[in-house]
N, C-alpha and C positions, 0 to 999 in steps of 0.2 A: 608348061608355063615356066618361064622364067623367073628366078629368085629377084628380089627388090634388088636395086643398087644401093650403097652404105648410104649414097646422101639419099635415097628415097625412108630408109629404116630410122636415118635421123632426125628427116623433118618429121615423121611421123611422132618417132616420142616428143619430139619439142612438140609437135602440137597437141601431145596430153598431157604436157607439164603446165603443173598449175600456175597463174599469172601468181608474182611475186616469189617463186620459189627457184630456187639456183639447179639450174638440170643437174642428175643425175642424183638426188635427192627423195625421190620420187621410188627411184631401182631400189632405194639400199632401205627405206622403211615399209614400202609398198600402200602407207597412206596420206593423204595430204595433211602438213603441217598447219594446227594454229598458229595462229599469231601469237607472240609474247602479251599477259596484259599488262598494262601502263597502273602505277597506282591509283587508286580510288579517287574522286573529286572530294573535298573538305563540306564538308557543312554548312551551309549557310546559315548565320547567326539564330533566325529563328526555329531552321529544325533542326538546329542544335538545342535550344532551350525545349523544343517540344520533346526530342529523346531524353535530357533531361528532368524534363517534367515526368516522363513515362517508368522512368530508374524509378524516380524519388518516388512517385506513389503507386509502386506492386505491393504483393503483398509480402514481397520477399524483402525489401527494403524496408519495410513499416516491423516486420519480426526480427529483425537487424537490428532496428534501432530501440526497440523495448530493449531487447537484450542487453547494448550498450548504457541504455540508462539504467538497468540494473547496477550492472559492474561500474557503472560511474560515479554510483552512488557507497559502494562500499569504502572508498577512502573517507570516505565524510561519517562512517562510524569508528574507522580505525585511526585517525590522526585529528588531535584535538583542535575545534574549532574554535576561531574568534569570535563569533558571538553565540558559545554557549557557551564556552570556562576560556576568557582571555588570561588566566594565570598560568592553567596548564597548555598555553600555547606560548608562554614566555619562559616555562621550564626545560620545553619542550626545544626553543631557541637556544638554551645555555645549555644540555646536553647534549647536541649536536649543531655545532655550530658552521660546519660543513654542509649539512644538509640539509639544514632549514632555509636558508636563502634560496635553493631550489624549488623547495617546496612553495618559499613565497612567492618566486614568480611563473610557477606554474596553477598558483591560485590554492594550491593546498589545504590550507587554512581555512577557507572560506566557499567549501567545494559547490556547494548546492546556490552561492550568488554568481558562482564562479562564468565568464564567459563559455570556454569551451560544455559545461553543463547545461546552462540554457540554450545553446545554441542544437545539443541532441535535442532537447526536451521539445523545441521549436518545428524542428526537423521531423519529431515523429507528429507534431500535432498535424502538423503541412501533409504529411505523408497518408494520416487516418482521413483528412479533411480531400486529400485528392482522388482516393479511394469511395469515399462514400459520394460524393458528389455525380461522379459519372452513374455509379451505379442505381440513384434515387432518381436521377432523368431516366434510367431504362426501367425502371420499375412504374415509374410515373406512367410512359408510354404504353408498357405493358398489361399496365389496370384499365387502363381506356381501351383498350384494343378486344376485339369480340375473341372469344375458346375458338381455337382452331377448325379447320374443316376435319371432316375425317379423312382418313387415311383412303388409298384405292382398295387394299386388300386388308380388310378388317381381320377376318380368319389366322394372319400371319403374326397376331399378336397373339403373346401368351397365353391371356385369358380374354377369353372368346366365346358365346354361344349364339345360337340361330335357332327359330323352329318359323313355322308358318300356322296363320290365322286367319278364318275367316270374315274379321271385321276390318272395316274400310281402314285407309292408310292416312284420312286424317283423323279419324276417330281414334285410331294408336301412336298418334301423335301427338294429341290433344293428351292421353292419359299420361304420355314417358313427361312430358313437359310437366305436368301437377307432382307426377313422382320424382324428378331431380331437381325443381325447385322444392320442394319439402324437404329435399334434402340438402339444401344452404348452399347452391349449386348456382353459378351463370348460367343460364342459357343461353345458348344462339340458335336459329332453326334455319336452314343452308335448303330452300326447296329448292329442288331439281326437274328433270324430263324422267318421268315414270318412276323417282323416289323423293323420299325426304330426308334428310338426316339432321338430328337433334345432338348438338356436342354440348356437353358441358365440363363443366372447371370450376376446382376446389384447392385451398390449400395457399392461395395469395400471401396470408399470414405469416408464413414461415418467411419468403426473402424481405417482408414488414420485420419480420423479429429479429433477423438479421442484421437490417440498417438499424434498428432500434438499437441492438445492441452495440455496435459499432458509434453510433450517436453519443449514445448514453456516457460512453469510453472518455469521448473527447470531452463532454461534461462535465464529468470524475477529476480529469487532467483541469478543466480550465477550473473546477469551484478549487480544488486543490492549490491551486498555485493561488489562484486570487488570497485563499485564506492565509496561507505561508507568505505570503508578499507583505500583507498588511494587518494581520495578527498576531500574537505573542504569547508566551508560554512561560511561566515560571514558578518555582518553588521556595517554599519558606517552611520555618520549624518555628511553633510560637509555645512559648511556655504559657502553661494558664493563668491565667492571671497579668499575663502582660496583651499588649497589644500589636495592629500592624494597620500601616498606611498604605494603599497604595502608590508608593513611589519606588523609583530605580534602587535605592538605596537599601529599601528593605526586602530584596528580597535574595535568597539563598543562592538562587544560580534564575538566567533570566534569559531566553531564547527571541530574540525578537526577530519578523518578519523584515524582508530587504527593505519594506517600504514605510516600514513604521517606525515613529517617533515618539522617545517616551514623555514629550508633551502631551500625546495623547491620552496617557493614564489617565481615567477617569479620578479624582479625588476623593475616593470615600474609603472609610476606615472600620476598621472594628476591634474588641478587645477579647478574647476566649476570658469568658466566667469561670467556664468549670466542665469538667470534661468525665465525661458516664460510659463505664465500660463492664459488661458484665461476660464472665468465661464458663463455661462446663466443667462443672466441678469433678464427674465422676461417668465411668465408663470409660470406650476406647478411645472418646471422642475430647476425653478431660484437657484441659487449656483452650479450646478453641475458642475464638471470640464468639458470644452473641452476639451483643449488640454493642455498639458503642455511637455516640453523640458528642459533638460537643454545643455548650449554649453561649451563642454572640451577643455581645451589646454593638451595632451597626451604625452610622451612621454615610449616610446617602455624601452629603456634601457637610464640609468643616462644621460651617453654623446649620445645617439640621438637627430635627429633634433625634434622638436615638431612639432605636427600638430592637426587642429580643428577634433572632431568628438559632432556632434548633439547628445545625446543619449536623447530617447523617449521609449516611451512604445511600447512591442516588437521589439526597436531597440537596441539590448546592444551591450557594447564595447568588441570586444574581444580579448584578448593579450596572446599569447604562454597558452593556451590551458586554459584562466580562465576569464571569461564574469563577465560582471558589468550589472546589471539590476537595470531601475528607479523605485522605488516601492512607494516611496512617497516623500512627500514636509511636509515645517511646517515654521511658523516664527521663529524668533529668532531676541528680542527685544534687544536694544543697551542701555546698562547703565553705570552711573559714579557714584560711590561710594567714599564720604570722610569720613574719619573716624573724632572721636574728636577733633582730631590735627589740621584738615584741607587736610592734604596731599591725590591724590587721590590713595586711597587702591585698586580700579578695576574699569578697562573700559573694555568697548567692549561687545559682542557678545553674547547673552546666550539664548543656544538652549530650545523651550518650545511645549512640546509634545501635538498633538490634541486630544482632549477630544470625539469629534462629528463633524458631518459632515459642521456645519457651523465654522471648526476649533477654535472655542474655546480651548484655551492649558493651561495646568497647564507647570509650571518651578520652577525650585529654586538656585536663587543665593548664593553663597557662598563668604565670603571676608576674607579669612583666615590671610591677611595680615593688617588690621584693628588695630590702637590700638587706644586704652588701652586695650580691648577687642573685640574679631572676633564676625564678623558681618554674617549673614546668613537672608534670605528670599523665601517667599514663596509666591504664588500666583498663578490667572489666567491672560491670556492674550488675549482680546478678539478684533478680527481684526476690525471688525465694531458694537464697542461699541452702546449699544441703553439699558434700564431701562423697566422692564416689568408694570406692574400694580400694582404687592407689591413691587416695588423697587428694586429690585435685578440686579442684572448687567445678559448682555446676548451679543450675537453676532447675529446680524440677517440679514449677510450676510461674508461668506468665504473669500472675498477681503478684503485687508488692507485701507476699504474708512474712518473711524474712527477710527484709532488704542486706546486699552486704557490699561492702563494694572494697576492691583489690587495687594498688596504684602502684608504682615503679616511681621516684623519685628522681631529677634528674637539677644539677644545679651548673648555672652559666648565662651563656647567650643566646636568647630564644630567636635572633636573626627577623625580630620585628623591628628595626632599624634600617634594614636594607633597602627600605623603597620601592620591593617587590612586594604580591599580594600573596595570601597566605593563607591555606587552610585551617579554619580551625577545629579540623576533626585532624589535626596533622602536626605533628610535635617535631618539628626541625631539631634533631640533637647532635648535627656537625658541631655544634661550640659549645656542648655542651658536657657535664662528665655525671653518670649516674653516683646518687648516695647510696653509700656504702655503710652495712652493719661493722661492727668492731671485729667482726670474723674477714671483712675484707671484702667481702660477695656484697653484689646490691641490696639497696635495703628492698625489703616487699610489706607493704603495706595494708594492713588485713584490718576494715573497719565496719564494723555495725552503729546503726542511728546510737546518736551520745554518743559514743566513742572520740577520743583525740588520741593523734600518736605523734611523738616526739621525731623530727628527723633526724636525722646523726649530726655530727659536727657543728653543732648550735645553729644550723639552718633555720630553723624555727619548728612550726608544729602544724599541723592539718585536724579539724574535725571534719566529724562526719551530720550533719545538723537533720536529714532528713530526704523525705525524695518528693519532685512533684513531676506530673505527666506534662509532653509535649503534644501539639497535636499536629500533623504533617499534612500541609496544603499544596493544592496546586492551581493556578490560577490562570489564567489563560482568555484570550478574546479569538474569537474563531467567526469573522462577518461573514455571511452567505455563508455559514454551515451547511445550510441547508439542501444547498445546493450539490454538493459530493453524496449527501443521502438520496439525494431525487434522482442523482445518475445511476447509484449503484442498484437501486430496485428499478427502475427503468431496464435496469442490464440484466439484472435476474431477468425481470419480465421477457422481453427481448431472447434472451439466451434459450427462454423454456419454449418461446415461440418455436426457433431456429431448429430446436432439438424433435421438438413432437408433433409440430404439424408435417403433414406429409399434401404434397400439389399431388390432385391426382385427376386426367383426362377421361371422361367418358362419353362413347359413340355410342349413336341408336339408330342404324339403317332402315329404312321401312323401303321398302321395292314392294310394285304390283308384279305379280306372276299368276296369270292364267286366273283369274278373279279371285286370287287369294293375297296375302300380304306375307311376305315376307319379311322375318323379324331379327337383326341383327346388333347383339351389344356385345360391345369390346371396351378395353379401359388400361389404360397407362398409367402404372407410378411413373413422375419424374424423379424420385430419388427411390433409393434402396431399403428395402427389408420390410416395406408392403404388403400387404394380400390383394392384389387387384381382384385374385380370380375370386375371394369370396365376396366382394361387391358386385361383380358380376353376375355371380348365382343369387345373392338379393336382389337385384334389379329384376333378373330375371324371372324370380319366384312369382314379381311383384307384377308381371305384365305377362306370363303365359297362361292359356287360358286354364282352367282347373282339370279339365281332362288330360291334360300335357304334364302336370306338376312330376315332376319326380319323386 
């Protein structure tokens, strides 16, 4: 036989060369080339917004976004806001004057009205709400739907058993039916050619406790914001014997809601009588409060009659939808103030905030009316003054049985002129220069009830007149409270569903064989850490005949 000719060897490979490939391509890889691919087609608008939609509510994007609102929320405890202390957000401007402007137009100041805040807050609700939705149509669908058939091969499940019985196949039909509805079971009954099989299903509850919980979630979030939006929150220090209005002006520090107006203050007022506080005298437990009260004279609206109300812990006052809660007490020692001239520049009352549990209080008097120059002071006030071992002053019991009270002297310019606001547990002493003893050192000021002490340099003189108690409120309007309470035990509830119900499948084969009945039960946990096989041995006990029992 003769060898091919070149052109016969070359039509040949060109006729195995793959269409679109450049001959000899083919020799040096020895397989056929794909094609290059071209880039992907774009998205059309709406399955774009469906892959979108599918981001935004996994559940990996919904745990994303809790988390951001966590940490979104920590600058709004670290950097002070405008509407709960606008003074410390104007100090805050004059010591950093670079980087408050920042702050403000990144909303800083104001984090929780702020745009980029609500718009997580919004995003996780969108996100819980796109999550529960699909999945309460599959639950819906799935409650309606009959328990499964059984399986071909029952035997291949874990927990398994079979025996045979001589009574007919609907007669052991008729009994597994009585016994798995007694036990809070659907049945369905699947007959067949020469069997029956009885499935039932348990356990629905649990993906109920789930959405429950997941519900209850979004509930939490919506009564929460609704109450933050249009509620408010603020505190006041009332000496006994004086009174308080509800209005903007009186109160200590005042958190209002984005959407509430202090037009809406309800108008009613009250005046603390007299304030009851009794301590543990003795044991390990000595200072600790028992009980304390104070008694209100109340009044609903301006021209109402008045009437007493006791308010106590856990008993607050409540008036057209906004409760007064007792939170604390404090003294508040009585002083007279003359300045150089003689005349007196301040009397009365001045609240002193507790340091520790044996009320120990710092305070600071101010006497902006003082001349030649304003007078200011500083100090502790210790109810039952006593001297430790190095001297030092202490309180070593929370009752007023030794009042003494300790002040620093300071004379000048108390920078109540500047047109900024101004704490008054806060003694501004840039303009100021402390008084000094004739040794040159400040003076320090050591007074017991009756006592007066002379200042240095004919500044004038300080008594000490006496002490009377404050009583520390907190006042607040919280509409649809109720509503954050009904989510969060909803969610308990829900949570203990999710946790402790367990869905569990079970089959009961009956098959004729040779005029006997064949008996088969099997049983499925759908989730973990189950015992299907000892429900299976109870079903079991419960329909083998008594010769058979194990």
């Amino acid at each position: 036989m003769c060898p091919p000719s070149e052109s016969t060897v070359t039509d040949s490979a060109a006729a195995r060369q793959p269409v679109g490939e450049p001959p000899g391509d083919s020799g040096r890889s020895g397989k056929q080339q794909r094609p290059a691919k071209g880039p992907a087609p774009a998205l059309a608008p709406l399955e774009f917004a469906r892959w979108a939609w599918r981001q935004l509510t996994s559940m990996r994007t919904a745990l994303i976004l809790l988390f951001l609102l966590a940490v979104a929320a920590i600058p709004g405890s670290l950097i002070p806001q405008t509407r709960v202390d606008p003074s410390a957000v104007l100090t805050f401007e004059q010591q950093h004057p670079t980087l408050a402007p920042v702050f403000d137009r990144l909303g800083m100041f104001g984090v929780y009205s702020s745009i980029w805040f609500s718009a997580i807050y919004l995003l996780l609700m969108a996100s819980l709400l796109g999550c529960i939705v699909p999945r309460l149509r599959v639950y819906l669908r799935n409650v309606r739907q009959r328990p499964p058939k059984a399986p071909r091969h029952l035997s291949r499940l874990s927990a398994y058993e079979t025996w045979e019985t001589s009574a007919s196949r609907t007669v052991e039909a008729e009994r597994v039916e009585r016994l798995l509805s007694g036990q809070r079971r659907r049945i369905a009954i699947y007959p067949g050619d020469g069997e029956t099989v009885v499935s039932a299903e348990k356990g629905y509850l649990r993906e109920a406790g789930n959405l429950l919980f997941h519900c209850a979630v979004v509930v939490v979030l919506v009564g929460v914001a609704f109450t933050g939006l249009f509620g408010f929150k603020g505190g006041v220090a009332v000496i006994t014997g004086q009174g308080f209005s509800d209005t903007l002006t009186q109160f200590d520090d005042f958190t209002p809601g984005a959407r509430f107006s202090a037009d809406n203050l309800p108008p009613f007022s009250f005046r603390v009588q007299d304030f009851h506080v009794a301590y543990q005298r003795g044991g390990q437990a000595a200072g600790m409060p028992l009980t304390f009260s104070a008694d209100l004279l109340v009044r609903d609206q301006p021209d109402s009659s008045p009437y007493r109300y006791d308010l106590s812990v856990n008993h607050p006052l409540n008036v057209d939808g906004v409760s007064v809660f007792l939170v604390g007490h404090g003294y508040a020692p009585v002083v007279t103030v003359r300045d150089g001239t003689g005349h007196v520049a301040f009397s009365g009352p001045v609240i002193f905030l507790p340091q520790d549990g044996t009320f120990t209080s710092f305070g600071v008097v101010k006497v902006p009316d003082a001349s030649p120059a304003q007078l200011g002071f500083q100090g502790y006030f210790f109810p039952t003054g006593a001297l430790s071992s190095s001297g030092r002053p202490y309180s070593a019991f929370p009752g007023p049985d030794n009042p003494v009270l300790t002040l620093v002297g300071y004379r000048g310019d108390l920078g109540l002129d500047t047109g900024l606001a101004q704490s008054v547990y806060v003694l501004d002493k840039s303009g100021m220069t402390p008084l000094r003893s004739s040794s040159g050192q400040p003076k320090a000021l050591l007074l017991r009830v009756g006592q007066t002490q002379q200042l240095p340099d004919g500044a004038g003189s300080i008594r000490f007149d006496g002490v009377q108690t404050f009583v520390k409120l907190q006042v607040n309007k919280q509409p649809a409270k109720i509503v954050p309470l009904v989510g969060v035990l909803a969610a308990i509830v829900g949570l203990l569903g999710s946790l402790f119900v367990r869905p569990r499948r079970t089959w009961v084969r009956l098959r004729d064989r040779d005029g006997r009945t064949v008996v088969e039960v099997a049983a499925l946990d759908r989730v973990t850490g189950g015992d299907p096989a000892a429900h299976v041995a109870e079903v079991s006990k419960a329909l083998r005949p008594k010769e058979q029992q194990r």
